[in-house]
N, CA, C and O atoms as CSV, one atom per row, in Angstrom:
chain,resi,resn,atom,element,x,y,z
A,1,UNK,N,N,15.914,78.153,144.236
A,1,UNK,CA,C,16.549,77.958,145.526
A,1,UNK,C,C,15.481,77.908,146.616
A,1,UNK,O,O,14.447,78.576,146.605
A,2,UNK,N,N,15.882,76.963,147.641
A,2,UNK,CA,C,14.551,76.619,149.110
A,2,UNK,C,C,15.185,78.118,149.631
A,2,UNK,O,O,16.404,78.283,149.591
A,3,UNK,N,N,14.450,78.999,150.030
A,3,UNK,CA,C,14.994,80.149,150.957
A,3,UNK,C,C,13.944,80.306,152.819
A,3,UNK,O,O,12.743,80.515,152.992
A,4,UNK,N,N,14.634,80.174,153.462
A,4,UNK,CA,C,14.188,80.689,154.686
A,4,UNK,C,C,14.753,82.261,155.093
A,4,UNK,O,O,15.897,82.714,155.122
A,5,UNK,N,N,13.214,82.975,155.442
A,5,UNK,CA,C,13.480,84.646,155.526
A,5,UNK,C,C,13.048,85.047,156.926
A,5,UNK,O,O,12.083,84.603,157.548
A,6,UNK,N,N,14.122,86.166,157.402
A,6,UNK,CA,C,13.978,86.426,158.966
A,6,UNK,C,C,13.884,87.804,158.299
A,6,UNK,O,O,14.531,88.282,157.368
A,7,UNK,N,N,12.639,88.428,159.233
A,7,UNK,CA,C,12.360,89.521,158.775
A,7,UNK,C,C,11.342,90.046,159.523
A,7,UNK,O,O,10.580,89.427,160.267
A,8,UNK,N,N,11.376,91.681,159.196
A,8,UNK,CA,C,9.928,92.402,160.775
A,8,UNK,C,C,9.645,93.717,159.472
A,8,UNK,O,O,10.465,94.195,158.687
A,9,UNK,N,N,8.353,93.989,159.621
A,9,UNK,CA,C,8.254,94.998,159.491
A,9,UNK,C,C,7.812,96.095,157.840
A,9,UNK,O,O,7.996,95.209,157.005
A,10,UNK,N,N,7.604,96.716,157.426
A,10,UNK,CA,C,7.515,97.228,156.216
A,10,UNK,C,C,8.647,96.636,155.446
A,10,UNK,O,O,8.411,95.910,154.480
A,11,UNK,N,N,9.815,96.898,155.809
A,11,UNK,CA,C,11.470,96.821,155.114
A,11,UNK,C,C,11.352,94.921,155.102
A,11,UNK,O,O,11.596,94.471,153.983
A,12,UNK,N,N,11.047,93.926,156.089
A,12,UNK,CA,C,10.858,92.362,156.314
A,12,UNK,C,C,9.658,92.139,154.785
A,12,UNK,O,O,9.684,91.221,153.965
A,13,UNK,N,N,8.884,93.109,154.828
A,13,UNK,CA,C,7.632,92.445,154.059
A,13,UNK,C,C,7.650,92.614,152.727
A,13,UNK,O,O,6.925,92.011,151.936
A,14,UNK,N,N,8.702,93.657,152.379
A,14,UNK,CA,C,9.086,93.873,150.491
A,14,UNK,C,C,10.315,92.879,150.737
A,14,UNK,O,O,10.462,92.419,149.605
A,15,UNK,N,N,10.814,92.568,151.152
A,15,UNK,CA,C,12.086,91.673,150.801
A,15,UNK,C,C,11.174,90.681,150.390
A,15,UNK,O,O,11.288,90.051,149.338
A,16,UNK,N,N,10.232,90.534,151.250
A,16,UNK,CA,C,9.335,88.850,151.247
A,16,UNK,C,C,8.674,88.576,150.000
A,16,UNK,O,O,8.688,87.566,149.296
A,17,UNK,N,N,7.977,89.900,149.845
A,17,UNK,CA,C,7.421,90.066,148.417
A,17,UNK,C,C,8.026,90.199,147.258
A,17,UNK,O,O,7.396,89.772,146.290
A,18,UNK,N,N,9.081,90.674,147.060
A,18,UNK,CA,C,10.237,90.465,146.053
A,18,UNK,C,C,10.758,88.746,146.291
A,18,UNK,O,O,11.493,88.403,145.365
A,19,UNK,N,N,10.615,88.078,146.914
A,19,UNK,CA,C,11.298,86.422,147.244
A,19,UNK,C,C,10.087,85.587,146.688
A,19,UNK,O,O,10.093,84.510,146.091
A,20,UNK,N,N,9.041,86.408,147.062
A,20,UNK,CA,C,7.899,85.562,146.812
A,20,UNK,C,C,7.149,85.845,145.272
A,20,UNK,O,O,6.196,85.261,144.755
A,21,UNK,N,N,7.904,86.871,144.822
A,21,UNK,CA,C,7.397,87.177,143.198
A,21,UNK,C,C,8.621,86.545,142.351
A,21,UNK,O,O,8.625,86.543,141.120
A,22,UNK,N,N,9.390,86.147,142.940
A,22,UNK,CA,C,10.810,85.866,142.105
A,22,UNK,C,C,10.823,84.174,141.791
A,22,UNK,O,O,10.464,83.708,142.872
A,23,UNK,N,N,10.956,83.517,141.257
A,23,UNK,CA,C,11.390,81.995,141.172
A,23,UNK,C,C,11.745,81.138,141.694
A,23,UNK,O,O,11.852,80.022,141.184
A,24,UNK,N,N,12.146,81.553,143.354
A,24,UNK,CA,C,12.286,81.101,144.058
A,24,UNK,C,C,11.557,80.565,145.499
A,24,UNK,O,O,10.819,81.270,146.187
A,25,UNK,N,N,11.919,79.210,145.786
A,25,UNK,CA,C,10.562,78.617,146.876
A,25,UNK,C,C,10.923,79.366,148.052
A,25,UNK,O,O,12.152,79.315,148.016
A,26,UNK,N,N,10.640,79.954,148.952
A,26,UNK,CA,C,10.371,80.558,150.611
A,26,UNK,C,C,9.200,79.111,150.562
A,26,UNK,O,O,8.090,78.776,150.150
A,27,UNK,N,N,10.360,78.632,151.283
A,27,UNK,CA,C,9.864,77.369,152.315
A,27,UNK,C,C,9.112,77.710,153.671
A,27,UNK,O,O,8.049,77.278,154.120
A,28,UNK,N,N,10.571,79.188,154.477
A,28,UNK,CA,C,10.302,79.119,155.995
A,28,UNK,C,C,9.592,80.842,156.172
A,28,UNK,O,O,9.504,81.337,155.049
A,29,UNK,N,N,9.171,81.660,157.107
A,29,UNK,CA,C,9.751,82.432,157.314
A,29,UNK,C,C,9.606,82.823,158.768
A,29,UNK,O,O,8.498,82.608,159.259
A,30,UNK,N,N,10.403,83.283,159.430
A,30,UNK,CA,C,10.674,83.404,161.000
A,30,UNK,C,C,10.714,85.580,160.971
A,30,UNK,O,O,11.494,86.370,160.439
A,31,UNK,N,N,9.294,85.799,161.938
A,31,UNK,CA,C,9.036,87.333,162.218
A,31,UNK,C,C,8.863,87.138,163.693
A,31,UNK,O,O,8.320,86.219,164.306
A,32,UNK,N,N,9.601,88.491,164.216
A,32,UNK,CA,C,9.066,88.954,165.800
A,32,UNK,C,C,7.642,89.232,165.595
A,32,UNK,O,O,7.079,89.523,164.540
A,33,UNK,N,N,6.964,89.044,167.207
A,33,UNK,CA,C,6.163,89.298,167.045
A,33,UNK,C,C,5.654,90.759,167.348
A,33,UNK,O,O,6.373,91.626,167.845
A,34,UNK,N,N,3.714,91.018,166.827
A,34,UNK,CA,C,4.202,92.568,166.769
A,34,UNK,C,C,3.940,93.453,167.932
A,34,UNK,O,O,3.578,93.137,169.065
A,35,UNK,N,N,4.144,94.399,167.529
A,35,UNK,CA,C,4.672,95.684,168.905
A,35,UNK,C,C,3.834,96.541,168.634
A,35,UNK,O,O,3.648,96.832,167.453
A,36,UNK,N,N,3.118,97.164,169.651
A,36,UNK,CA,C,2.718,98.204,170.081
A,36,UNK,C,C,3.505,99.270,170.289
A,36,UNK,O,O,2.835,100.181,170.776
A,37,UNK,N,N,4.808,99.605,170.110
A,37,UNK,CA,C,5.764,100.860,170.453
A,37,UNK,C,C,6.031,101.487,169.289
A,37,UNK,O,O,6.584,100.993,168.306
A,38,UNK,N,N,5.577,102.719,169.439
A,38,UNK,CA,C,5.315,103.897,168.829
A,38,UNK,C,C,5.845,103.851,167.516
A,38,UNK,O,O,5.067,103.798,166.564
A,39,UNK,N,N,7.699,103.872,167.257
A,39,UNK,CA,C,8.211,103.477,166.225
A,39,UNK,C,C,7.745,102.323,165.508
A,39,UNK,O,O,7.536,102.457,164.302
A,40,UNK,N,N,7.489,100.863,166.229
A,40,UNK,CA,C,7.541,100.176,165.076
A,40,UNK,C,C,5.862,99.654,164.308
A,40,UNK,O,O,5.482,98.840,163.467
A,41,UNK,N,N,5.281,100.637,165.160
A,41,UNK,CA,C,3.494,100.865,164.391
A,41,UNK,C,C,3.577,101.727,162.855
A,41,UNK,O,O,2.727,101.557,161.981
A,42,UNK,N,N,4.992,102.862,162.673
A,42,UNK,CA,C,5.134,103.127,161.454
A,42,UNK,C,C,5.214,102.871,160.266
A,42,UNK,O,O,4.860,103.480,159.257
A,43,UNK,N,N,5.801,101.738,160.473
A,43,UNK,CA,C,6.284,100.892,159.036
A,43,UNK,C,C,6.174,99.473,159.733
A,43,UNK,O,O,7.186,98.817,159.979
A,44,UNK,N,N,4.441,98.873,160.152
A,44,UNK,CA,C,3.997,97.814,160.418
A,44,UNK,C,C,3.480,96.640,159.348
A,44,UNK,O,O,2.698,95.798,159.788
A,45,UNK,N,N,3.876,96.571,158.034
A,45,UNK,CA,C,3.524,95.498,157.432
A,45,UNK,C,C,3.705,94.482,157.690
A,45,UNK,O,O,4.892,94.187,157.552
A,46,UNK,N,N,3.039,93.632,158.059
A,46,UNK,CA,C,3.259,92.448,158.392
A,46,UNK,C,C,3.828,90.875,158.067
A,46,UNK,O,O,3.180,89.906,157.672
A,47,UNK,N,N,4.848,90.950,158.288
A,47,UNK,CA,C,5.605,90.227,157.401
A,47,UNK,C,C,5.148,88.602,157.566
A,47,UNK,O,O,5.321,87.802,156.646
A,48,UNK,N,N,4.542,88.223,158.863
A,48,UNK,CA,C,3.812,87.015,158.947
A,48,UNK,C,C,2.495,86.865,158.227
A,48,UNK,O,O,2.260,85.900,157.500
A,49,UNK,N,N,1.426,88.101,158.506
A,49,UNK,CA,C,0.282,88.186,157.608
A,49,UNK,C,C,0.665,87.842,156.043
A,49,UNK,O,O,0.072,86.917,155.488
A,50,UNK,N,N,1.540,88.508,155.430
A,50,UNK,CA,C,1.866,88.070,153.783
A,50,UNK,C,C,2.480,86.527,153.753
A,50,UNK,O,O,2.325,85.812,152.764
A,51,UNK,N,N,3.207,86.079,154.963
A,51,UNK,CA,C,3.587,84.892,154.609
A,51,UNK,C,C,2.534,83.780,154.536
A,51,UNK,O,O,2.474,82.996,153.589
A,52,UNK,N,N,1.765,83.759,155.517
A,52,UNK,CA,C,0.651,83.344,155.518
A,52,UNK,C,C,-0.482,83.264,154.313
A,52,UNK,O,O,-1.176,82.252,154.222
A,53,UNK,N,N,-0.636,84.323,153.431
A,53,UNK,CA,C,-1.516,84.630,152.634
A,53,UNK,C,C,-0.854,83.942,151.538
A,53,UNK,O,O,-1.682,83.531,150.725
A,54,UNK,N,N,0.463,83.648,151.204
A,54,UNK,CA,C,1.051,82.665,150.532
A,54,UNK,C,C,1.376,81.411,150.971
A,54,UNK,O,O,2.481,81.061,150.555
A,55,UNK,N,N,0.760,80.520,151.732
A,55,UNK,CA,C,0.748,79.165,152.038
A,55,UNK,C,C,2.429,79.203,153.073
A,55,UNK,O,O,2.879,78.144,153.508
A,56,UNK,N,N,2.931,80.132,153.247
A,56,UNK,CA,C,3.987,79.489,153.861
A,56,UNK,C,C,4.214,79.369,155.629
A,56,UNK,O,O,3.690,80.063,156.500
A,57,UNK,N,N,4.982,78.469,155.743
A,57,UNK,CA,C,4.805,78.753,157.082
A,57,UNK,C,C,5.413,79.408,157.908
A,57,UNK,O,O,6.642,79.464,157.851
A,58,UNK,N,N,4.618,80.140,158.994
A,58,UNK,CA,C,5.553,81.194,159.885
A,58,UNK,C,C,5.761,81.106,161.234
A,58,UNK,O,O,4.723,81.019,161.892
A,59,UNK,N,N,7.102,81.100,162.031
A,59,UNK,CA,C,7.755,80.950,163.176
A,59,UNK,C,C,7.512,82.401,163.633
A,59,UNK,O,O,7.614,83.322,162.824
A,60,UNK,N,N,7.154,82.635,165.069
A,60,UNK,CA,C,7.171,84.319,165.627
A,60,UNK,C,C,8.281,84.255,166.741
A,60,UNK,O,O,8.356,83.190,167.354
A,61,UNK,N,N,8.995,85.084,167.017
A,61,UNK,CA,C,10.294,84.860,167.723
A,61,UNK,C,C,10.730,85.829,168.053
A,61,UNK,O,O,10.916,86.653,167.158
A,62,UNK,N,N,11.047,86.155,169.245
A,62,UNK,CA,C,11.604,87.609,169.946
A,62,UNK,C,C,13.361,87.214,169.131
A,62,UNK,O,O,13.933,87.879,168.268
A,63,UNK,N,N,13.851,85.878,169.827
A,63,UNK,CA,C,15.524,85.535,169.459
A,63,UNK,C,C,15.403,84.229,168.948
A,63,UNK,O,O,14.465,83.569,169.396
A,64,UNK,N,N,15.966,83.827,168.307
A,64,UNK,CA,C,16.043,82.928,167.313
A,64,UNK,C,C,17.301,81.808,167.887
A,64,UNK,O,O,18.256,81.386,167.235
A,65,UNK,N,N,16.951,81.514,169.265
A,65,UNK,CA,C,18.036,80.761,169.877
A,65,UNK,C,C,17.149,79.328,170.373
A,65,UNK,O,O,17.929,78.547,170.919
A,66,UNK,N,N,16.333,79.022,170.342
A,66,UNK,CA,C,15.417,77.759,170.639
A,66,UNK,C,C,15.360,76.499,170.156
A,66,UNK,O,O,14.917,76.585,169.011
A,67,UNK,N,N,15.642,75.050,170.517
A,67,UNK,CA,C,15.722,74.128,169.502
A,67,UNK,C,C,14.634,73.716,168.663
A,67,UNK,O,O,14.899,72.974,167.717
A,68,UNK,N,N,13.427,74.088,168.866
A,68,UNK,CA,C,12.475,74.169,168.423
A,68,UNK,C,C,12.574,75.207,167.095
A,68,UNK,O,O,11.371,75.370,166.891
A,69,UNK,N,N,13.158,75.890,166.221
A,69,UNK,CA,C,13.136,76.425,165.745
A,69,UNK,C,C,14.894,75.825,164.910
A,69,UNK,O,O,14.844,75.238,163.829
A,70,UNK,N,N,15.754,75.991,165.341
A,70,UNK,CA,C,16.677,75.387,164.441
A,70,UNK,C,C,15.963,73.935,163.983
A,70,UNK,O,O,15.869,73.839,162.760
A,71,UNK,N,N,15.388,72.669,164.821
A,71,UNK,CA,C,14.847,72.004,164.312
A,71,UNK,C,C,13.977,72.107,162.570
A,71,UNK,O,O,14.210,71.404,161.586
A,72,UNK,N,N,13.190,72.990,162.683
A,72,UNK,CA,C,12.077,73.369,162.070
A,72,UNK,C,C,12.856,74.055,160.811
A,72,UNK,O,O,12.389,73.882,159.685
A,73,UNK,N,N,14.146,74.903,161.004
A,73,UNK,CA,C,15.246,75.106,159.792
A,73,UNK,C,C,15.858,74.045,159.318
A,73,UNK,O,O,15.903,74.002,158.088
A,74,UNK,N,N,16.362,73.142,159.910
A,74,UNK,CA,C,16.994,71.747,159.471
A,74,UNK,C,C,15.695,71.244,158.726
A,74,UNK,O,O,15.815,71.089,157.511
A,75,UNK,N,N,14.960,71.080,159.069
A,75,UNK,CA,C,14.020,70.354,158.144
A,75,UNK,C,C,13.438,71.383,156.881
A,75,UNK,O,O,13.179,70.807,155.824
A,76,UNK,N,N,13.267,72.557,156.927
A,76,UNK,CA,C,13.331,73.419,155.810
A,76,UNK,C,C,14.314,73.119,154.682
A,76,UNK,O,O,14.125,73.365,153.491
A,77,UNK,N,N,15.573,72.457,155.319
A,77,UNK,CA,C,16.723,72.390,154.244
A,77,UNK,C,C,16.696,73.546,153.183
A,77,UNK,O,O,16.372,73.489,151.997
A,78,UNK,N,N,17.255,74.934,154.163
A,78,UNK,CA,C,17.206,75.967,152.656
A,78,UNK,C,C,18.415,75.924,152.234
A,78,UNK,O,O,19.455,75.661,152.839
A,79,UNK,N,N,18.140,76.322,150.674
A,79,UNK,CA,C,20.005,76.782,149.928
A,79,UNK,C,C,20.627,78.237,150.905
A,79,UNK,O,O,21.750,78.343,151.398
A,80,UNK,N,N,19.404,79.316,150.972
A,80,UNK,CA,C,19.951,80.388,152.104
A,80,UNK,C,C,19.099,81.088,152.687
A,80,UNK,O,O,17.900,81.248,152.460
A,81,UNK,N,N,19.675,81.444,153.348
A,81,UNK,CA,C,18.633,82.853,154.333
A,81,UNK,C,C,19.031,83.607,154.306
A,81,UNK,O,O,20.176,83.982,154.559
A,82,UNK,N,N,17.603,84.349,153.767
A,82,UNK,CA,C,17.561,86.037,153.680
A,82,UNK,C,C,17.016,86.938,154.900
A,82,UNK,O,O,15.857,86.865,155.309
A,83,UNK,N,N,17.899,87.710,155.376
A,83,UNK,CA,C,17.103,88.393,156.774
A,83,UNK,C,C,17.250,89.840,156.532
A,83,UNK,O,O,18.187,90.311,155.888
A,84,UNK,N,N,16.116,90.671,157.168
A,84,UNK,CA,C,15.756,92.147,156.656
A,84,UNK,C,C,15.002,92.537,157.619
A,84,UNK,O,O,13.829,92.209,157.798
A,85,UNK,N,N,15.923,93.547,158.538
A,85,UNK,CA,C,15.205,94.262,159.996
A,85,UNK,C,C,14.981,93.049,160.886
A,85,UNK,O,O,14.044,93.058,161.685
A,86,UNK,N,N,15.824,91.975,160.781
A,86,UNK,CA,C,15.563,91.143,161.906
A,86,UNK,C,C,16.743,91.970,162.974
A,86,UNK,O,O,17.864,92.441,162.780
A,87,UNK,N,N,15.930,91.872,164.052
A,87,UNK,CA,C,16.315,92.658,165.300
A,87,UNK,C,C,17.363,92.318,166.395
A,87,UNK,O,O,17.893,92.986,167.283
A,88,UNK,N,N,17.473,90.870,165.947
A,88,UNK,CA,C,18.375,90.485,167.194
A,88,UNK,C,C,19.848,89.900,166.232
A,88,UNK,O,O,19.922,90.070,165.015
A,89,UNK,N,N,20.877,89.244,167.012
A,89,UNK,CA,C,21.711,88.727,166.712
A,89,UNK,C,C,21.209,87.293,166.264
A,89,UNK,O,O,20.299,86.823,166.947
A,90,UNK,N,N,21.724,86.473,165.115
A,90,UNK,CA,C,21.277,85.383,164.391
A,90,UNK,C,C,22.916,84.891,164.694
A,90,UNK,O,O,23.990,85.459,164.494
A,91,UNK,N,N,22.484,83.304,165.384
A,91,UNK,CA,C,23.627,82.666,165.909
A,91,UNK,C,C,24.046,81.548,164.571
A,91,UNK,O,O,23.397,80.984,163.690
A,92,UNK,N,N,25.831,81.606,165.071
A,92,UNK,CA,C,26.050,80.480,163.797
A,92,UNK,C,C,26.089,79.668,163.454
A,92,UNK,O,O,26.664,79.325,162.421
A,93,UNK,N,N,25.348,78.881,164.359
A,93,UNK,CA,C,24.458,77.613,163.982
A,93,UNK,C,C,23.789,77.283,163.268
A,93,UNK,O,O,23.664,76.310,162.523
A,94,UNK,N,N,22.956,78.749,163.637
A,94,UNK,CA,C,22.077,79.030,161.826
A,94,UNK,C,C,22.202,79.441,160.804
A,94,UNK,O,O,21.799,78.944,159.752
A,95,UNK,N,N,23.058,80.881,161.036
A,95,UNK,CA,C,23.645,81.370,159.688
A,95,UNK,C,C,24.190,80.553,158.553
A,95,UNK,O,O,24.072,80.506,157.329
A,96,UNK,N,N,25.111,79.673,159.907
A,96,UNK,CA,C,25.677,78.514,159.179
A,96,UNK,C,C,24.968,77.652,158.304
A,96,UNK,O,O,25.365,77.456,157.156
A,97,UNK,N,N,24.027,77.166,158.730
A,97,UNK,CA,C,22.906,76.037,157.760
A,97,UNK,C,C,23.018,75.790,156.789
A,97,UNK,O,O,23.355,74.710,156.303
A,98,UNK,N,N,22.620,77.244,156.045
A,98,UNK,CA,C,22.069,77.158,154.567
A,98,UNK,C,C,23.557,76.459,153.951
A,98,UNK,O,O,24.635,76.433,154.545
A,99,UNK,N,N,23.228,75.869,152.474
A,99,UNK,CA,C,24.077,75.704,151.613
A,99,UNK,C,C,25.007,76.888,151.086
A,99,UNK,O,O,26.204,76.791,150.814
A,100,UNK,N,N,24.236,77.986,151.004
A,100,UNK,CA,C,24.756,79.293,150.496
A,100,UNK,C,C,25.006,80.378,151.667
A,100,UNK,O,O,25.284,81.550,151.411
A,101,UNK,N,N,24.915,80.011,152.614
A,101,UNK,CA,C,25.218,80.455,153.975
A,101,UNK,C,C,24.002,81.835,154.191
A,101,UNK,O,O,22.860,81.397,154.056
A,102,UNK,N,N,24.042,83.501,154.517
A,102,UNK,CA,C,22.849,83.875,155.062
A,102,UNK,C,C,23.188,85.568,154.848
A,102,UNK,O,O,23.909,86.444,155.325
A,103,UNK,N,N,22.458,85.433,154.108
A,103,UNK,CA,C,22.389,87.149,153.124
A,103,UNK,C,C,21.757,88.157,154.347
A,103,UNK,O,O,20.593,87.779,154.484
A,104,UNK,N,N,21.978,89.088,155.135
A,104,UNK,CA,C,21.756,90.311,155.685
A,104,UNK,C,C,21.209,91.680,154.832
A,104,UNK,O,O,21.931,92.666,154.983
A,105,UNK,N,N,20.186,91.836,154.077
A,105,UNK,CA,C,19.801,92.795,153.761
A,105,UNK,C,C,19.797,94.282,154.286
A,105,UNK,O,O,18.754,94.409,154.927
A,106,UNK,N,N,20.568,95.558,154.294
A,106,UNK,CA,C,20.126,95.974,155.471
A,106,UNK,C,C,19.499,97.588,154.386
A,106,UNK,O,O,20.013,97.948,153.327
A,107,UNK,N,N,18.390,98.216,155.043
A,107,UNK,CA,C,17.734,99.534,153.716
A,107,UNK,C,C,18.978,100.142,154.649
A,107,UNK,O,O,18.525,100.313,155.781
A,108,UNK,N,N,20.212,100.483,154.590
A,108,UNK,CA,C,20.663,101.494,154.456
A,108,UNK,C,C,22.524,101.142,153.762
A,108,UNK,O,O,22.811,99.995,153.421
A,109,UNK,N,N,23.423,102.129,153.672
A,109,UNK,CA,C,24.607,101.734,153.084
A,109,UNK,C,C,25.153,101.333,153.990
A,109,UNK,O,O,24.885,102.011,154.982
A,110,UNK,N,N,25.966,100.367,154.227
A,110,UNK,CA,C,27.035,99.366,155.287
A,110,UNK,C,C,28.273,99.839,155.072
A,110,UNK,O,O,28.380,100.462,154.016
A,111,UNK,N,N,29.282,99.745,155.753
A,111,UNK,CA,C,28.959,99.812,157.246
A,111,UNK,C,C,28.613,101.522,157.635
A,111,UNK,O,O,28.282,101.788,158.790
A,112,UNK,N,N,28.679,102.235,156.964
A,112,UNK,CA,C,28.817,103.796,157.636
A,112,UNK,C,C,27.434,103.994,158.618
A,112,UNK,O,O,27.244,104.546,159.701
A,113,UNK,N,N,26.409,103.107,157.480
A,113,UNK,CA,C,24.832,103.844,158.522
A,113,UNK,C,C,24.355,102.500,159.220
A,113,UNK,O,O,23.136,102.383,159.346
A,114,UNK,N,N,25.084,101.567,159.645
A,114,UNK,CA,C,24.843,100.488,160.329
A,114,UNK,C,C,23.822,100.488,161.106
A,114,UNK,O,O,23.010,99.565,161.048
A,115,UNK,N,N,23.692,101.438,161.901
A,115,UNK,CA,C,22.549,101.819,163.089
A,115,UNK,C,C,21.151,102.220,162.734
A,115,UNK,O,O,20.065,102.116,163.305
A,116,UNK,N,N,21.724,102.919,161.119
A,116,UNK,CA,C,20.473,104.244,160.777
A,116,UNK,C,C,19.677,103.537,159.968
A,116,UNK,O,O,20.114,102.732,159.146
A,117,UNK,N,N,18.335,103.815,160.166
A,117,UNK,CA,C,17.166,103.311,158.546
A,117,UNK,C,C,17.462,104.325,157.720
A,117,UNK,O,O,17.877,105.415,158.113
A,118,UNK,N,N,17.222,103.952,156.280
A,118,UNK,CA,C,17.527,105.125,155.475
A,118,UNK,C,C,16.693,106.188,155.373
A,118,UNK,O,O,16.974,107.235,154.791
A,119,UNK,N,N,14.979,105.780,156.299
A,119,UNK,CA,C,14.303,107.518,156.248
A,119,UNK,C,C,14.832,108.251,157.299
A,119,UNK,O,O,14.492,109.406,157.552
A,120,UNK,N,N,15.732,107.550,157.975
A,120,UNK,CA,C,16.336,108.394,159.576
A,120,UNK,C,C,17.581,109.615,159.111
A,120,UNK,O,O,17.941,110.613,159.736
A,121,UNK,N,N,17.891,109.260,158.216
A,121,UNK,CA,C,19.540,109.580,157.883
A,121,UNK,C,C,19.293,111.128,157.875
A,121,UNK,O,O,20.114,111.758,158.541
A,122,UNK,N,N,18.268,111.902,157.214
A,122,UNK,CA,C,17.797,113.312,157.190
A,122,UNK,C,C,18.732,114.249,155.717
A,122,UNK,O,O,19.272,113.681,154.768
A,123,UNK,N,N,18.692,115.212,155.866
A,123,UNK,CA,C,19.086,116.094,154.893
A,123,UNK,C,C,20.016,115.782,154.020
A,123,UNK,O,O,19.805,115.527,152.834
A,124,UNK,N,N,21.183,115.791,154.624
A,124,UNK,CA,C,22.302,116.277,154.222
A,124,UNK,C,C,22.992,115.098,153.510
A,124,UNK,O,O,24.105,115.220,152.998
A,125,UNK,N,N,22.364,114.076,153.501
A,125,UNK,CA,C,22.596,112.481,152.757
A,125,UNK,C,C,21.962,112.712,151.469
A,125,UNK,O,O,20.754,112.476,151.455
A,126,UNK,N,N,22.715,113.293,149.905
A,126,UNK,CA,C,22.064,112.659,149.116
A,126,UNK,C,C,21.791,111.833,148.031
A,126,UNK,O,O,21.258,111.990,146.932
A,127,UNK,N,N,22.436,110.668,148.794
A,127,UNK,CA,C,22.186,109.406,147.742
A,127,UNK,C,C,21.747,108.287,148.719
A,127,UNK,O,O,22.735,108.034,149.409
A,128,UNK,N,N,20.723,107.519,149.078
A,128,UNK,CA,C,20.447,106.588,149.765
A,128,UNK,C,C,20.317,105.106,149.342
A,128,UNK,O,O,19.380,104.818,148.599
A,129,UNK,N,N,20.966,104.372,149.650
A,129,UNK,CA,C,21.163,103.000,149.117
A,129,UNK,C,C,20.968,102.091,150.262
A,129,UNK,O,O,20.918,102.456,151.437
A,130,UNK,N,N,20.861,100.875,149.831
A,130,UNK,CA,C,21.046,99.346,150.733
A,130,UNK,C,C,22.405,99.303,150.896
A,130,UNK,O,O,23.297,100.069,150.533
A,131,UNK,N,N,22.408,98.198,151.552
A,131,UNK,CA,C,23.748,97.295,151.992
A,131,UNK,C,C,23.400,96.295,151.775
A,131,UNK,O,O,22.286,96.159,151.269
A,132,UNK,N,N,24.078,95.355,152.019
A,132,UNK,CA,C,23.863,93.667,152.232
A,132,UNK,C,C,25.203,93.234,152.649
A,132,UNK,O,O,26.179,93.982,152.696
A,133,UNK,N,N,25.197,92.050,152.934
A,133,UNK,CA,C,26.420,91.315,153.601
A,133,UNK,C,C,26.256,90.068,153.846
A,133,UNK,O,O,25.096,89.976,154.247
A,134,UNK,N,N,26.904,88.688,153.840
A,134,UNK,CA,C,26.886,87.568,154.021
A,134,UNK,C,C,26.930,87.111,155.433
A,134,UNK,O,O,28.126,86.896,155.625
A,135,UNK,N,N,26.433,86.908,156.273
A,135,UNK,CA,C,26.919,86.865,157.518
A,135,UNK,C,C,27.875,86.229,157.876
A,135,UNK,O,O,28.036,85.317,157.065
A,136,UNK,N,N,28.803,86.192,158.853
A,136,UNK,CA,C,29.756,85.376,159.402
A,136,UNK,C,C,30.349,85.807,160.940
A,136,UNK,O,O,29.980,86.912,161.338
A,137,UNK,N,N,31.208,85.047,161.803
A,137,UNK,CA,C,31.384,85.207,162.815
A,137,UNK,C,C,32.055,86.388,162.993
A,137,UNK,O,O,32.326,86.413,164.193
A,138,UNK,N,N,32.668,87.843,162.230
A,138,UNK,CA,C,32.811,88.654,162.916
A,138,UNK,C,C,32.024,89.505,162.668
A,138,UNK,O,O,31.613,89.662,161.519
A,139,UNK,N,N,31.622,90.266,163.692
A,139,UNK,CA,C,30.568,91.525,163.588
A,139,UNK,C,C,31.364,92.289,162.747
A,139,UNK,O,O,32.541,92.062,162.468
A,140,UNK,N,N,30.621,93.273,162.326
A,140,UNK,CA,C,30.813,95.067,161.075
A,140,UNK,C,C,32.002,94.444,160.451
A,140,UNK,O,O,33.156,94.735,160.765
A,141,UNK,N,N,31.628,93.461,159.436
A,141,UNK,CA,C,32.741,92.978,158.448
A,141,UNK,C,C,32.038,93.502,157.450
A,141,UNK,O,O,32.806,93.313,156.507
A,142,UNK,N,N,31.041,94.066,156.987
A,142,UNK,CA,C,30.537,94.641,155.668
A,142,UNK,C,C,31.227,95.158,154.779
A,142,UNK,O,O,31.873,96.133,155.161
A,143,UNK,N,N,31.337,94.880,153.743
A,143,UNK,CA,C,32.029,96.026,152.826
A,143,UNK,C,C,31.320,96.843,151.917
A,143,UNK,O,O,30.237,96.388,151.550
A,144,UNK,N,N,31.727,98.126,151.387
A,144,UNK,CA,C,31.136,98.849,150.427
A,144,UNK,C,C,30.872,98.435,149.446
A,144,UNK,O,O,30.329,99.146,148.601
């Protein structure tokens, strides 16, 4: 499958690396660019640096609303997009695109810890899992 990946961060850069060890082509991948604020220097892997180091090409993007950039997805022609700690809202123009429409990875369980990373959650949680979800036009449609 062609995959385009929206992604930031430690949690953006193992998705990438699991996409990019797997059988499948990562055509695109679209990362914010990086930050100096305190939190997100913690878990700073760089999800453009690895894309790069694998020939692919990378878009940097605070919001993902520019025609310059849906352009640059239309011509990617992916089957889907995978996104992981992307930060903003992804409009459905794009979600829409893919053939297989646009996988939401998220490191924690959906919908209960929607907000939370799973090293945030603290004690009293003990089983920690992912989520994922297909995107579509209504927000916190996730299921267990």
């Amino acid at each position: 499958m062609r995959v385009v990946m929206f992604g930031y961060q430690t949690w953006g850069h193992r998705t990438l690396q699991a996409l990019l060890d797997s059988e499948h082509d990562v055509v695109l991948v679209v990362t914010h660019p990086k930050s100096e604020h305190a939190y997100e220097k913690i878990w700073s892997d760089s999800v453009a640096d690895l894309a790069e180091e694998h020939g692919v090409p990378v878009l940097i993007r605070n919001r993902p609303d520019d025609e310059e950039l849906f352009s640059r997805l239309k011509e990617a022609d992916p089957d889907i997009i995978v996104a992981n700690n992307w930060r903003t809202w992804i409009p459905p123009r794009i979600f829409g695109l893919p053939r297989h429409g646009t996988l939401n990875v998220h490191d924690s369980l959906l919908p209960k810890y929607s907000r939370l990373l799973a090293a945030d959650l603290g004690t009293d949680q003990r089983r920690v899992r992912g989520g994922r979800h297909r995107a579509h036009d209504e927000r916190r449609a996730g299921r267990r």
